[in-house]
Backbone as a chain_set.jsonl record, in Angstrom:
{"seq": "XXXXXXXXXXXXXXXXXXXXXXXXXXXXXXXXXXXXXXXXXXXXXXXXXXXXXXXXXXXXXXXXXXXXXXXXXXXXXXXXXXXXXXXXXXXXXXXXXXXXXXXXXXXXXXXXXXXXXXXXXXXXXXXXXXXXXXXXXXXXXXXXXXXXXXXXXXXXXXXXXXXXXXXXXXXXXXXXXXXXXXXXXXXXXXXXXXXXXXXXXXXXXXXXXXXXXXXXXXXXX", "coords": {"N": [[73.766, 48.778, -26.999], [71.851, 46.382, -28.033], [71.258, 45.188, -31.007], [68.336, 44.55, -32.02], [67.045, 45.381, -30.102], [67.523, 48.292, -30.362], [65.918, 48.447, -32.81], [63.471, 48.098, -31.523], [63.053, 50.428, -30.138], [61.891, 52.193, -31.233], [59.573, 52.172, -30.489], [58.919, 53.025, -28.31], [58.894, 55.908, -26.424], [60.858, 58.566, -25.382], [64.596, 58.2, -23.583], [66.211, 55.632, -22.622], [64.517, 52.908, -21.577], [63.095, 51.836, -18.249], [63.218, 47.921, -17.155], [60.281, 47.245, -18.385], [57.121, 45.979, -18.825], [55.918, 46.694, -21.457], [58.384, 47.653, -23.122], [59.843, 45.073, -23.353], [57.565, 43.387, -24.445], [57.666, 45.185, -26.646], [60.505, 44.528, -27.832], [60.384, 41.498, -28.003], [58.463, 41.667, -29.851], [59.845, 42.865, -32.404], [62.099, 41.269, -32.508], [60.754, 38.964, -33.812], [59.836, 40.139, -35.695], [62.405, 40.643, -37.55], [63.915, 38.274, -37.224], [62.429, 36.085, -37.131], [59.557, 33.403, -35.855], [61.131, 31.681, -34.977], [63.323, 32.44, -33.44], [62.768, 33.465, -30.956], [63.207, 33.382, -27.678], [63.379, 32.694, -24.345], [65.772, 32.89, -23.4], [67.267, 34.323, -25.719], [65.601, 37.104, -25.765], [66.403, 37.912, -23.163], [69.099, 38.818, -23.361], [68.661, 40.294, -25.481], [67.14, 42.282, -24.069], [69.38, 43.403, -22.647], [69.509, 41.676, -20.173], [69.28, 39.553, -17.429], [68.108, 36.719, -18.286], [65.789, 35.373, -16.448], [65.543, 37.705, -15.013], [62.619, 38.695, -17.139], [61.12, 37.354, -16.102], [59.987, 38.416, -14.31], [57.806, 40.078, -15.002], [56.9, 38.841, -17.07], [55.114, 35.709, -17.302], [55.537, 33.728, -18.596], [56.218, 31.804, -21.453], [54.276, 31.224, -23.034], [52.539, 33.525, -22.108], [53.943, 36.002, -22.994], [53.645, 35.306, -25.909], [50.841, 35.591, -25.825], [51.414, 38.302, -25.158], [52.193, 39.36, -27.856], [50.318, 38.842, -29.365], [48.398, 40.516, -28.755], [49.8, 43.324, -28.949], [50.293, 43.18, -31.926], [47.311, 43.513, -32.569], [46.304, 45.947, -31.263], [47.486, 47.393, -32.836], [46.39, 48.022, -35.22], [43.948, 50.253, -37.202], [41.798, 51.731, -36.375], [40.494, 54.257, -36.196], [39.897, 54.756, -38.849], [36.974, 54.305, -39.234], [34.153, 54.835, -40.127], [30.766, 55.363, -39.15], [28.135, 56.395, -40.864], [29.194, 55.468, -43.324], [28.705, 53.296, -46.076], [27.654, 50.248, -45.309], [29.232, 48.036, -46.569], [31.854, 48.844, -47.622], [32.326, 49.813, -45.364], [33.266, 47.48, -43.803], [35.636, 46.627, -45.988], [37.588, 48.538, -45.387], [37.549, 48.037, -42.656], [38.74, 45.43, -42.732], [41.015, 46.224, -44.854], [42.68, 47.432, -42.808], [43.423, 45.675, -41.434], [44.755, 43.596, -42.65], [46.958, 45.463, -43.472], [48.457, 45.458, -40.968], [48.846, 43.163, -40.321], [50.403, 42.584, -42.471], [52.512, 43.52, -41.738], [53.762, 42.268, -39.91], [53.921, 39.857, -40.581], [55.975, 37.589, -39.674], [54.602, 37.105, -36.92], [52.418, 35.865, -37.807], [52.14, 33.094, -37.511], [51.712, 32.807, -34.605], [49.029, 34.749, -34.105], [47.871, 33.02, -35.347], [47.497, 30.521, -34.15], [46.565, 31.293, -31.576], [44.922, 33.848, -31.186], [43.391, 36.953, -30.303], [42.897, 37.894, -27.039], [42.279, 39.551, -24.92], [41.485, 43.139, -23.616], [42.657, 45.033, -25.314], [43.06, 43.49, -27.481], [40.973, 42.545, -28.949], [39.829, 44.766, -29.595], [39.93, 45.316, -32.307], [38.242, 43.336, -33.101], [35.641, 43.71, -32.145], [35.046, 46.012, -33.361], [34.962, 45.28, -35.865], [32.562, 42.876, -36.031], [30.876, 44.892, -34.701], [30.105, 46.35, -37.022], [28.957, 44.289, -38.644], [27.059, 44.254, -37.045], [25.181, 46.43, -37.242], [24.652, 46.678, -39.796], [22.166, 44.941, -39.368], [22.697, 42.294, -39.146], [21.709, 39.675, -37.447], [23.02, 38.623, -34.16], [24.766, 36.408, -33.96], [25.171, 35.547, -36.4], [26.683, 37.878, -37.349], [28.861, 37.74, -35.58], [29.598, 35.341, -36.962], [30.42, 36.301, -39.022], [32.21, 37.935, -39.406], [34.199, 36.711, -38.298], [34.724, 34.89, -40.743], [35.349, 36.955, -42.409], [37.724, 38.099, -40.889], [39.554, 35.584, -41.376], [39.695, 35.271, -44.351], [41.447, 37.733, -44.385], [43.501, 36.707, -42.982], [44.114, 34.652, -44.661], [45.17, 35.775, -47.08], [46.932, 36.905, -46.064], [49.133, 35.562, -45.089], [49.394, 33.916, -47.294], [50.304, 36.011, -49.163], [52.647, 36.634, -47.62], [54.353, 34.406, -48.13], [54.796, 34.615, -50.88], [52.714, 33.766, -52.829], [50.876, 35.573, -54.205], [51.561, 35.85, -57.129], [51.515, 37.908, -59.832], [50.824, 37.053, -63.556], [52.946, 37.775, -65.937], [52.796, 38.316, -69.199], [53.624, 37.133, -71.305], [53.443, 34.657, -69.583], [51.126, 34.001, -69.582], [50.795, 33.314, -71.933], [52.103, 31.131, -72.572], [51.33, 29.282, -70.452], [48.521, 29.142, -71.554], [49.258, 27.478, -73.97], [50.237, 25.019, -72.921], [47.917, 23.969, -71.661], [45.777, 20.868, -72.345], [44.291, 20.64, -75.34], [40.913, 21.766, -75.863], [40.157, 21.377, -73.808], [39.439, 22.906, -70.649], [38.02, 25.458, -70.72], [36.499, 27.498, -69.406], [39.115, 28.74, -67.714], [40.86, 29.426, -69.955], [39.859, 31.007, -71.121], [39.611, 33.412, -69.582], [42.335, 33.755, -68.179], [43.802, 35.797, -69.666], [42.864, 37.843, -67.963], [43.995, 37.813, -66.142], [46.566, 39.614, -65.43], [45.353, 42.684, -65.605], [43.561, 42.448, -63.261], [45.191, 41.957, -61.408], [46.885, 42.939, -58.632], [44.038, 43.589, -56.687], [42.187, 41.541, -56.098], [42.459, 40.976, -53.466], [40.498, 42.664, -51.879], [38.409, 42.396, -53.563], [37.423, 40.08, -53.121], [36.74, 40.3, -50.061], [35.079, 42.38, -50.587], [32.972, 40.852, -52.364], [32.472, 38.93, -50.104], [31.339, 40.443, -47.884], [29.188, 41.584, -49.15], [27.419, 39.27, -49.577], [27.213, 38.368, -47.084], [25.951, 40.906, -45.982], [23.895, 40.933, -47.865], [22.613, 38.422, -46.988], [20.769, 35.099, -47.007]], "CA": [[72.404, 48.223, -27.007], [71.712, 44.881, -29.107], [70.389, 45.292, -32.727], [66.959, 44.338, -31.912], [66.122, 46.365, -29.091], [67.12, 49.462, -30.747], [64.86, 48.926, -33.511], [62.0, 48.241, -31.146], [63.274, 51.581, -29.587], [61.231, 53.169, -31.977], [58.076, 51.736, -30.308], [58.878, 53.578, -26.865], [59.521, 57.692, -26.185], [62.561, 58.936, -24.424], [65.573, 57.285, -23.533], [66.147, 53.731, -22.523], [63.607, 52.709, -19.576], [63.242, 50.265, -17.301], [62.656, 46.397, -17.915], [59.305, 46.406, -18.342], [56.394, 44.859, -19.79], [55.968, 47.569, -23.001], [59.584, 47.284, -23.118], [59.733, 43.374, -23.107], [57.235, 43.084, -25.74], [58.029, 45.688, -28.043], [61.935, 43.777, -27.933], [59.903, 40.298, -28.606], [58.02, 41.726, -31.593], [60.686, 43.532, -33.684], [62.888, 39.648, -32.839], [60.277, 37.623, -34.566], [59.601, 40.452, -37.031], [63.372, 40.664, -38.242], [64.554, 37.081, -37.789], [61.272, 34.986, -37.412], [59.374, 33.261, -34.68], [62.106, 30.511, -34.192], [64.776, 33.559, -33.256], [62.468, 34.238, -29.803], [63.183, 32.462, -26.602], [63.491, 33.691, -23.244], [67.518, 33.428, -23.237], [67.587, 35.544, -26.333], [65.215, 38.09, -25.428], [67.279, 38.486, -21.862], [70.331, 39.06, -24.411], [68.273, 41.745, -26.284], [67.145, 43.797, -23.477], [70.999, 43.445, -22.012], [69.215, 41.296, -18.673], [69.45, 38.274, -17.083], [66.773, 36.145, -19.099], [64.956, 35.595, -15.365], [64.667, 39.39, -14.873], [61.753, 38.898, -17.691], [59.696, 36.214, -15.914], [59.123, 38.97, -12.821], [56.891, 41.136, -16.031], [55.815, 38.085, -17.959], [55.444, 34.908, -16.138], [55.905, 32.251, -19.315], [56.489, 31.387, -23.165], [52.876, 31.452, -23.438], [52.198, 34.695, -21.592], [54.277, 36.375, -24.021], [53.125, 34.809, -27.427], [49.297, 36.54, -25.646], [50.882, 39.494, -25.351], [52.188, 39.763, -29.221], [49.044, 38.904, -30.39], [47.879, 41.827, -28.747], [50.658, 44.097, -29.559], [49.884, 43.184, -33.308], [46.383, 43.814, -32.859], [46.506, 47.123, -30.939], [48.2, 48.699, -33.873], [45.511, 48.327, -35.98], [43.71, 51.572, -37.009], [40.14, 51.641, -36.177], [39.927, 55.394, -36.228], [39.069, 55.143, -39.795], [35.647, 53.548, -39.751], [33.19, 56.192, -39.769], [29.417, 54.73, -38.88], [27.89, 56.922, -41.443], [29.637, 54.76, -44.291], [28.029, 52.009, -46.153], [28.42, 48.363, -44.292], [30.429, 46.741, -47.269], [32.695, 50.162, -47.368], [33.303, 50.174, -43.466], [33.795, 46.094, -43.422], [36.394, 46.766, -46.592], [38.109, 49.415, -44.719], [38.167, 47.242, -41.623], [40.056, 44.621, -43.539], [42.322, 46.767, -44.793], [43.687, 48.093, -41.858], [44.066, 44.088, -40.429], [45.812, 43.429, -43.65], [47.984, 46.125, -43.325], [49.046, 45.967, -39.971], [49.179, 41.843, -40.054], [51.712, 42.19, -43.68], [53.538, 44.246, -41.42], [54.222, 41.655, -39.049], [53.888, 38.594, -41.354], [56.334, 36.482, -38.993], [54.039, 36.782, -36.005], [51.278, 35.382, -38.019], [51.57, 31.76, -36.881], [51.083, 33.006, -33.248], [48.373, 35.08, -34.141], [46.53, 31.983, -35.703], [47.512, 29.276, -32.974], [46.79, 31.964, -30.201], [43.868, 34.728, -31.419], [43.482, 37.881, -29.281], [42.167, 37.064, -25.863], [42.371, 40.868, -24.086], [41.024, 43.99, -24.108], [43.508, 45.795, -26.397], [43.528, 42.781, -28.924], [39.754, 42.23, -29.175], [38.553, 45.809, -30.449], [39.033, 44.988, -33.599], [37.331, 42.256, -33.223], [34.118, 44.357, -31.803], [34.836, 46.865, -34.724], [33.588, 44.35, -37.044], [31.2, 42.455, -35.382], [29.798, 46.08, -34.432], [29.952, 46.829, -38.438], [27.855, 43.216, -38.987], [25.245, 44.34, -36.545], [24.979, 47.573, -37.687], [24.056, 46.197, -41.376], [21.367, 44.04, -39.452], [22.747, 40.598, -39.01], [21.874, 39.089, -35.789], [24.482, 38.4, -33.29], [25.261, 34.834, -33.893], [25.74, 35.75, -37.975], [27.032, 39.043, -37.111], [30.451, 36.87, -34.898], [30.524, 34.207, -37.53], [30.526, 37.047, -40.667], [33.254, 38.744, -38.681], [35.237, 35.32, -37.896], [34.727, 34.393, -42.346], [36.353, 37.608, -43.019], [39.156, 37.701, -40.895], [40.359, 34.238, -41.796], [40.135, 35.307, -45.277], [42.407, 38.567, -44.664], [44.606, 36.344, -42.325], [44.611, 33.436, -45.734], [45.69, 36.634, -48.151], [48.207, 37.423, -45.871], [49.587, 33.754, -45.338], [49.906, 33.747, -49.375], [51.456, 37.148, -49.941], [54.098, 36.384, -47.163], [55.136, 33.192, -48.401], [54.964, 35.085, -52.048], [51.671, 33.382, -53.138], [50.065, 35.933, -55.306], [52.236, 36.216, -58.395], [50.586, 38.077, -60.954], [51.884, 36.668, -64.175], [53.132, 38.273, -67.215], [51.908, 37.936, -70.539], [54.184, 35.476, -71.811], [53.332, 33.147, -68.386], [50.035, 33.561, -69.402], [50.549, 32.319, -73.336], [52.654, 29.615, -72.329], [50.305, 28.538, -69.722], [47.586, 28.662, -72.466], [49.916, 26.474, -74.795], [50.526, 24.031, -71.983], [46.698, 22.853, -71.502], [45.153, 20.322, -73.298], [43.46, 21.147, -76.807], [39.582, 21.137, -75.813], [39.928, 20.863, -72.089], [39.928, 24.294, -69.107], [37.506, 26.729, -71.459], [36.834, 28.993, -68.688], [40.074, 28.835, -67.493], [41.438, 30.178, -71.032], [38.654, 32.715, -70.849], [39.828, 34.061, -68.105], [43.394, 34.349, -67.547], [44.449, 36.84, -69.999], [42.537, 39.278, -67.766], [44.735, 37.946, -64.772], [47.221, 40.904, -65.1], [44.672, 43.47, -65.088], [42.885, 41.87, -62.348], [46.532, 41.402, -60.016], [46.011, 43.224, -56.734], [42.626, 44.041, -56.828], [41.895, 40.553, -55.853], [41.904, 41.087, -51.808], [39.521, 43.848, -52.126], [37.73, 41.545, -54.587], [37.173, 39.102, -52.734], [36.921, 40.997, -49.054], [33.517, 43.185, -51.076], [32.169, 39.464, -52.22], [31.736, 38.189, -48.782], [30.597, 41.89, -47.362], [28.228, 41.776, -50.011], [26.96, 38.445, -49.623], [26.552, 38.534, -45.426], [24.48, 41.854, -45.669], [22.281, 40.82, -48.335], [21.641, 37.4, -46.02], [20.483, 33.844, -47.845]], "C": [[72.289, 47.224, -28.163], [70.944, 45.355, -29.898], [69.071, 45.041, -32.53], [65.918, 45.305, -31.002], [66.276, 47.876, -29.905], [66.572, 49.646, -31.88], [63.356, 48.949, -33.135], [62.014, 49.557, -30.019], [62.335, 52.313, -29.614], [59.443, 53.448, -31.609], [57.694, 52.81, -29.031], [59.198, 55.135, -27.426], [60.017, 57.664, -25.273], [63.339, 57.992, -24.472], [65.297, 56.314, -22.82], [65.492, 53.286, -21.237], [63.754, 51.259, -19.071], [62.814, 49.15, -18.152], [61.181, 46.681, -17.125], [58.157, 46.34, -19.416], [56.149, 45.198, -21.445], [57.571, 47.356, -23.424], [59.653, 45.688, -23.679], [59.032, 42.961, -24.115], [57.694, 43.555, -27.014], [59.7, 44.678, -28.644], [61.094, 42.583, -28.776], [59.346, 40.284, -29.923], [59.205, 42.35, -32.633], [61.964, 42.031, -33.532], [62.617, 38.957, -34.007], [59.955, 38.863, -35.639], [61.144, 40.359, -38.073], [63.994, 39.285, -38.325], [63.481, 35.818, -37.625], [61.057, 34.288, -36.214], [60.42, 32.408, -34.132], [63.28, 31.475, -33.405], [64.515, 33.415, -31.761], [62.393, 33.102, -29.337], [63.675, 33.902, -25.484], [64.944, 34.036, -23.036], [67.388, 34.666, -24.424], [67.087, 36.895, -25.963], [65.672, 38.839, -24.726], [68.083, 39.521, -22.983], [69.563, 40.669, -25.069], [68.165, 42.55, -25.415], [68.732, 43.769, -22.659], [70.444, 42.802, -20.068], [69.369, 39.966, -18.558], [67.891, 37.711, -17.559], [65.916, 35.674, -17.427], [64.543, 36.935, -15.175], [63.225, 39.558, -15.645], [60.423, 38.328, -17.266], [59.432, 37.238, -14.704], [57.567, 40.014, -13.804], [56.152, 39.911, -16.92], [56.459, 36.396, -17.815], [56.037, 33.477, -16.64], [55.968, 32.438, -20.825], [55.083, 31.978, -23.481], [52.196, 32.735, -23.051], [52.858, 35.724, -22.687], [53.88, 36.486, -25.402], [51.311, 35.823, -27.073], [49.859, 37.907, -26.018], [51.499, 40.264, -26.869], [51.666, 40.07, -29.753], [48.614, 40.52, -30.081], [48.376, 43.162, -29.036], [50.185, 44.293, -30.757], [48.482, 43.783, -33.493], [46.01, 45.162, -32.435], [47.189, 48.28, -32.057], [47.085, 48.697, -34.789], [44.226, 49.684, -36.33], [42.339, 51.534, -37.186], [39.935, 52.921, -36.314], [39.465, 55.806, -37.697], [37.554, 54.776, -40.692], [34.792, 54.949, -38.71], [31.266, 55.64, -39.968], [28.66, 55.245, -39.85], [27.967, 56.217, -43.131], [28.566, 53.723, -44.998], [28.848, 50.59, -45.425], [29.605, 47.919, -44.956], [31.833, 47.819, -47.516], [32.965, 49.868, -46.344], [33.756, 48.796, -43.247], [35.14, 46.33, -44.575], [37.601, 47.717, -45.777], [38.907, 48.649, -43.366], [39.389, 46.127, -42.03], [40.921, 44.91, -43.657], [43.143, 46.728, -44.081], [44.273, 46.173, -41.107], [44.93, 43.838, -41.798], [46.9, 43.458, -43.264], [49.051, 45.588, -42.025], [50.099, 43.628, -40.136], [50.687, 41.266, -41.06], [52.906, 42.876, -43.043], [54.747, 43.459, -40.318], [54.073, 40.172, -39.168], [54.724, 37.471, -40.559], [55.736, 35.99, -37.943], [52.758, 35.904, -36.548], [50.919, 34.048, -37.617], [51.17, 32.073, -35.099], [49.664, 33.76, -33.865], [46.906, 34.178, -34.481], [46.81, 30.987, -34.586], [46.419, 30.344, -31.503], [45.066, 32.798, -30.294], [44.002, 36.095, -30.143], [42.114, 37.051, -27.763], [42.381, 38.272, -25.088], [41.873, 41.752, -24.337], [41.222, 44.835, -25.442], [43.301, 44.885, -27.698], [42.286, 42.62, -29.472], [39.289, 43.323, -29.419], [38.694, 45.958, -31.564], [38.226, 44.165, -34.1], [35.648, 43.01, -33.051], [34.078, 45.375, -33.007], [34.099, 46.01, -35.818], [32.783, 43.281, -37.167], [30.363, 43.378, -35.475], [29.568, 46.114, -35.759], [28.905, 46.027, -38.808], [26.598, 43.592, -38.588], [24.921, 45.238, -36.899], [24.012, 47.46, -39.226], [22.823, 45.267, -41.141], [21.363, 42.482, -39.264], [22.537, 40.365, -37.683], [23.131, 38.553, -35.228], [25.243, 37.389, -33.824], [25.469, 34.866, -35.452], [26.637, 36.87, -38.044], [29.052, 38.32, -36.705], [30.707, 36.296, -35.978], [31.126, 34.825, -38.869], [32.256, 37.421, -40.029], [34.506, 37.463, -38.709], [35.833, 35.125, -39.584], [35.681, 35.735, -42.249], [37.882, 37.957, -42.478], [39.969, 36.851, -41.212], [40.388, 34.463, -43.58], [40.689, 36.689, -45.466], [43.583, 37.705, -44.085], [45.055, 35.153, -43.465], [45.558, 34.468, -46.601], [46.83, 36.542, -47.155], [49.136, 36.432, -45.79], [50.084, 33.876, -46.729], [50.685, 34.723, -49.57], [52.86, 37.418, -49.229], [54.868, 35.483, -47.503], [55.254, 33.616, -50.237], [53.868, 34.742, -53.057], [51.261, 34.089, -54.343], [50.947, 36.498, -56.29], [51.021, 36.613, -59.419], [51.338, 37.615, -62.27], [51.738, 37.917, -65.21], [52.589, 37.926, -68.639], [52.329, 36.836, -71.172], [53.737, 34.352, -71.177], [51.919, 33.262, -68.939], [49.884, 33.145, -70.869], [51.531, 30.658, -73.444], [51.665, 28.952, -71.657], [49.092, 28.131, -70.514], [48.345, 27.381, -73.314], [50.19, 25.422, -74.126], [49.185, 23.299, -71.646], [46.371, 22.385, -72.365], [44.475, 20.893, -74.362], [42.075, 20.763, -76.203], [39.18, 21.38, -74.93], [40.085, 22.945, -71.308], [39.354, 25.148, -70.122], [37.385, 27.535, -70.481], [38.127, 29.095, -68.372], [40.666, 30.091, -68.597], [40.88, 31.232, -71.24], [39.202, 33.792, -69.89], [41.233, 34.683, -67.765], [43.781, 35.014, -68.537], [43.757, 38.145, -69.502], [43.254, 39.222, -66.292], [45.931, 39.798, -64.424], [46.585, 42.115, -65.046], [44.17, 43.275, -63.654], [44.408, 42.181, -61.093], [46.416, 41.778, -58.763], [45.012, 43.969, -56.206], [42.01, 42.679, -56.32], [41.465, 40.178, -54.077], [40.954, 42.073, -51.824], [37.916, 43.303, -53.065], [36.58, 41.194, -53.874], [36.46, 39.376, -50.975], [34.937, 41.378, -49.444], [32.577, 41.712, -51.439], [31.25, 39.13, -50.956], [31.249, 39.124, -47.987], [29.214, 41.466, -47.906], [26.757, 40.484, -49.577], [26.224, 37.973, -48.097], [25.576, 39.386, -45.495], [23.831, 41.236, -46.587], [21.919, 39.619, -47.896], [21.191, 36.033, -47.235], [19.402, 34.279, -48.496]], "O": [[72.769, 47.53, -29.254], [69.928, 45.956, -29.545], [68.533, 45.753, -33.378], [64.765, 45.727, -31.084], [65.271, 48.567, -30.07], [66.54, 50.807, -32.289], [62.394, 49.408, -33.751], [61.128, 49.675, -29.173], [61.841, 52.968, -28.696], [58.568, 54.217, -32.007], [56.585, 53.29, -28.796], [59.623, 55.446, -28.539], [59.803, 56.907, -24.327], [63.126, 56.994, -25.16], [64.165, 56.116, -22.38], [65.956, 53.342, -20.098], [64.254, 50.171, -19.355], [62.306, 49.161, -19.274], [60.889, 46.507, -15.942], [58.283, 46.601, -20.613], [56.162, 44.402, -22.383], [57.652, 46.602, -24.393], [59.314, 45.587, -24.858], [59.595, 42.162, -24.864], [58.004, 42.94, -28.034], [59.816, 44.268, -29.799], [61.074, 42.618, -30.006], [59.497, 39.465, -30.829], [59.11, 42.016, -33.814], [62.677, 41.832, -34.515], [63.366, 38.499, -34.871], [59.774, 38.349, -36.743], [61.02, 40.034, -39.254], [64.591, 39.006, -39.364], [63.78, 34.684, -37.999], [61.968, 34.304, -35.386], [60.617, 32.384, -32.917], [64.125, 30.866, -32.748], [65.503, 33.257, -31.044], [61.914, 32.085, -29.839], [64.022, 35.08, -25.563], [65.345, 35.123, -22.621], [67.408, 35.844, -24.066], [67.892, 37.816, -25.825], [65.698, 40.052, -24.93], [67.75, 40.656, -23.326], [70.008, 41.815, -25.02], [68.815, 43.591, -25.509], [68.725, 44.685, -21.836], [70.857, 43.312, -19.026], [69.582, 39.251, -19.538], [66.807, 38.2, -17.238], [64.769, 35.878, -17.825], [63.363, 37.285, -15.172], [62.47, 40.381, -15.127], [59.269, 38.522, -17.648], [58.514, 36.843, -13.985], [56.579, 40.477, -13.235], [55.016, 40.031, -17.377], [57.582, 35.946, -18.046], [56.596, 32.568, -16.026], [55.648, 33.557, -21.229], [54.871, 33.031, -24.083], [51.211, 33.031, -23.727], [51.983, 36.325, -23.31], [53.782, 37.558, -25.999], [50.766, 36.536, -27.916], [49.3, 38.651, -26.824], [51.347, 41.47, -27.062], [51.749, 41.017, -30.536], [48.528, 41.446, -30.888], [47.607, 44.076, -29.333], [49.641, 45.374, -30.982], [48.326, 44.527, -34.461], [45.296, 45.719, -33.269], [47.311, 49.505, -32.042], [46.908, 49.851, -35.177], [43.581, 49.953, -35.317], [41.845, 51.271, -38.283], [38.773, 53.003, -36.711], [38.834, 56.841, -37.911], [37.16, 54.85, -41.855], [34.777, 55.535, -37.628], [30.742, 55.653, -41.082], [27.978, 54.251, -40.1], [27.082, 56.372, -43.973], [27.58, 53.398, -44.335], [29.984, 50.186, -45.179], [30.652, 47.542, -44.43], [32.914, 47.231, -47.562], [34.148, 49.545, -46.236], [34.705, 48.729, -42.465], [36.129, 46.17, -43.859], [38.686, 47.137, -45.734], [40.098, 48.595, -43.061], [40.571, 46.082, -41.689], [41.879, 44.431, -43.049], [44.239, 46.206, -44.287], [45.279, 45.808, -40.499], [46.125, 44.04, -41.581], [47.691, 42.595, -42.883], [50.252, 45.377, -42.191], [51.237, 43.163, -40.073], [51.522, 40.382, -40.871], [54.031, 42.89, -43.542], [55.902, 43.753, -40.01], [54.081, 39.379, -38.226], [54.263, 36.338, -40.701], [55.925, 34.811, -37.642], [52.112, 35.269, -35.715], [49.755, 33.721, -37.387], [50.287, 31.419, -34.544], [48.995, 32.792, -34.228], [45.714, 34.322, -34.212], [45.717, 30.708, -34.093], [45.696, 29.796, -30.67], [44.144, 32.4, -29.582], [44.762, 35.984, -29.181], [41.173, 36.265, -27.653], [42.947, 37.821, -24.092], [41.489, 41.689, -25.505], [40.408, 45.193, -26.294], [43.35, 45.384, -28.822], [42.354, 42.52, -30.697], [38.069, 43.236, -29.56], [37.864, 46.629, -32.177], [37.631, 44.166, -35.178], [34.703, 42.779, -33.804], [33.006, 45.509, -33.596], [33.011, 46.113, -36.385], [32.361, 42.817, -38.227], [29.288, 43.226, -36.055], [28.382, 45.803, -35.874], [27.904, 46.575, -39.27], [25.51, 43.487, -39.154], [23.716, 45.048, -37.062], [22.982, 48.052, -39.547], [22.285, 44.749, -42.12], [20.42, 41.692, -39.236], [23.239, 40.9, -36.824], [24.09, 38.122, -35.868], [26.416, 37.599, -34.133], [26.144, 33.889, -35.774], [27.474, 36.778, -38.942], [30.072, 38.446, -37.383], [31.864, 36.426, -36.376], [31.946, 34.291, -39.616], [33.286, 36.944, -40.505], [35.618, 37.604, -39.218], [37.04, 35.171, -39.823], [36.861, 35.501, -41.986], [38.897, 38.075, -43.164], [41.146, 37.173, -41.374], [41.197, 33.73, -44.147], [40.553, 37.106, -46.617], [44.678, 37.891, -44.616], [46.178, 34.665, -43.338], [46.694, 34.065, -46.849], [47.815, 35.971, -47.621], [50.069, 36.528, -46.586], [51.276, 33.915, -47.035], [51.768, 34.518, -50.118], [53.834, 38.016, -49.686], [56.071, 35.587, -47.264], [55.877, 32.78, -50.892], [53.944, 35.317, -54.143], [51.231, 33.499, -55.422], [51.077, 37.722, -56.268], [50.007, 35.987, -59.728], [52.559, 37.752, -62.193], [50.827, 38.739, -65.314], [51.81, 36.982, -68.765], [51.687, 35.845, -71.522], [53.582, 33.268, -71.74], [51.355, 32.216, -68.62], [48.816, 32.59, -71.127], [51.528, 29.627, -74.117], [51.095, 28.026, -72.234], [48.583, 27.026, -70.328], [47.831, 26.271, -73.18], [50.504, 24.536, -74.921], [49.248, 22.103, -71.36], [46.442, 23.012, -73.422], [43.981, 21.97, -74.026], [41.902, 19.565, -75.982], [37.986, 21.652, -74.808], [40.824, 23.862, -71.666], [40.259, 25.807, -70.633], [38.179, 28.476, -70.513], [38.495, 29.998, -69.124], [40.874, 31.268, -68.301], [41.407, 32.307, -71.525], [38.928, 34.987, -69.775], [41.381, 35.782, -67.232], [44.973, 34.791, -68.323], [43.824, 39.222, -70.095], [43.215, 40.126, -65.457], [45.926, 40.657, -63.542], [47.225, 42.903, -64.351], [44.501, 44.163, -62.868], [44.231, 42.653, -59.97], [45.922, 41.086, -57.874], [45.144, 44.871, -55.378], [40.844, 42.963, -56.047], [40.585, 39.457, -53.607], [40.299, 41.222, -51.221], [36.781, 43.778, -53.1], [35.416, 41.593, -53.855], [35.604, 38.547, -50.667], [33.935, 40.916, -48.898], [31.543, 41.515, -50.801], [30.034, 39.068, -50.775], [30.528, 38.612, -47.131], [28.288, 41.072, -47.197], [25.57, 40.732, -49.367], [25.128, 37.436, -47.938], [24.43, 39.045, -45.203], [22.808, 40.786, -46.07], [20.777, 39.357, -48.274], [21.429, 36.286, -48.416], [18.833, 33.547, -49.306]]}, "num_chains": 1, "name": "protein.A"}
């Protein structure tokens, strides 16, 4: 069995089943998670499940049919069972985040499909209604409620963008007295204010930033 499929083995129970469509994806996502989206094409994929790369178009009909059903793969893992209605709003929208974080750092190579593409199915769109539902719940009308929901995923899907490409370096103490010794005499006062509390501060910053814009939707203009 080819190196790829038997780590997306792990996705299926029992032994080795037929070609199909759970099959077929799970193969496509553990491709682009171990060697990146350029790895996946329909010849390779054949190659992974050990089939003739046509056998795949009778379960999924094109390039683009596929790349849908990643997204939704990716988004189906996400763990909604820990938003409890009872919570406060900026608590259950923090929470929600999380879990898209999580699931999205987990699968950091699919992320350019996920932004070209978005979920477009049942399975891929309830987290999407999870925190929409969370917006309306706190009171925002519909049409602030979608666009609050839209602002904060694009700023868990920016964190994750940055911390896959290595983005959030926290620095060290030295990077941060050199960096002081490196600006102008006079010039960047907050700046200098500020970053010797960067290393306290280091990954506390998605969570930060996540409670900000919670904060700032429920309490409204």
């Amino acid at each position: 069995m080819p190196a790829i499929e038997k780590r997306a083995r792990k996705r299926r129970e029992g032994p080795r089943s037929p070609l199909l469509r759970e099959r077929i994806v799970a193969t496509a996502l553990a491709l682009v998670d171990h060697e990146g989206l350029k790895a996946l094409s329909m010849r390779r994929l054949g190659a992974e499940l050990g089939v003739d790369p046509m056998a795949v178009y009778y379960h999924i009909p094109n390039k683009e049919a596929l790349f849908d059903a990643i997204v939704e793969a990716v988004m189906a893992e996400i763990d909604l069972s820990a938003d409890h209605s009872a919570d406060p709003p900026v608590e259950r929208v923090v929470r929600a985040a999380r879990a898209y974080r999580d699931v999205l750092l987990a699968h950091s190579h699919a992320l350019p499909i996920v932004l070209a593409r978005g979920p477009a199915t049942a399975a891929a769109l309830r987290p999407v209604e999870l925190l929409t539902g969370i917006l309306r719940d706190a009171g925002l009308p519909p049409a602030e409620a979608f666009s609050g929901m839209n602002t904060i995923a694009a700023a868990v899907r920016g964190f994750v963008g940055m911390m896959a490409s290595g983005g959030e370096h926290v620095p060290g103490p030295d990077e941060i007295e050199a960096l002081d010794r490196s600006l102008p005499a006079g010039e960047f006062p907050h700046l200098r204010e500020a970053i010797p509390f960067a290393c306290e501060f280091g990954g506390r910053s998605f969570e930060f930033g996540i409670r900000a814009l919670a904060r700032g939707l429920i309490a409204g203009p």
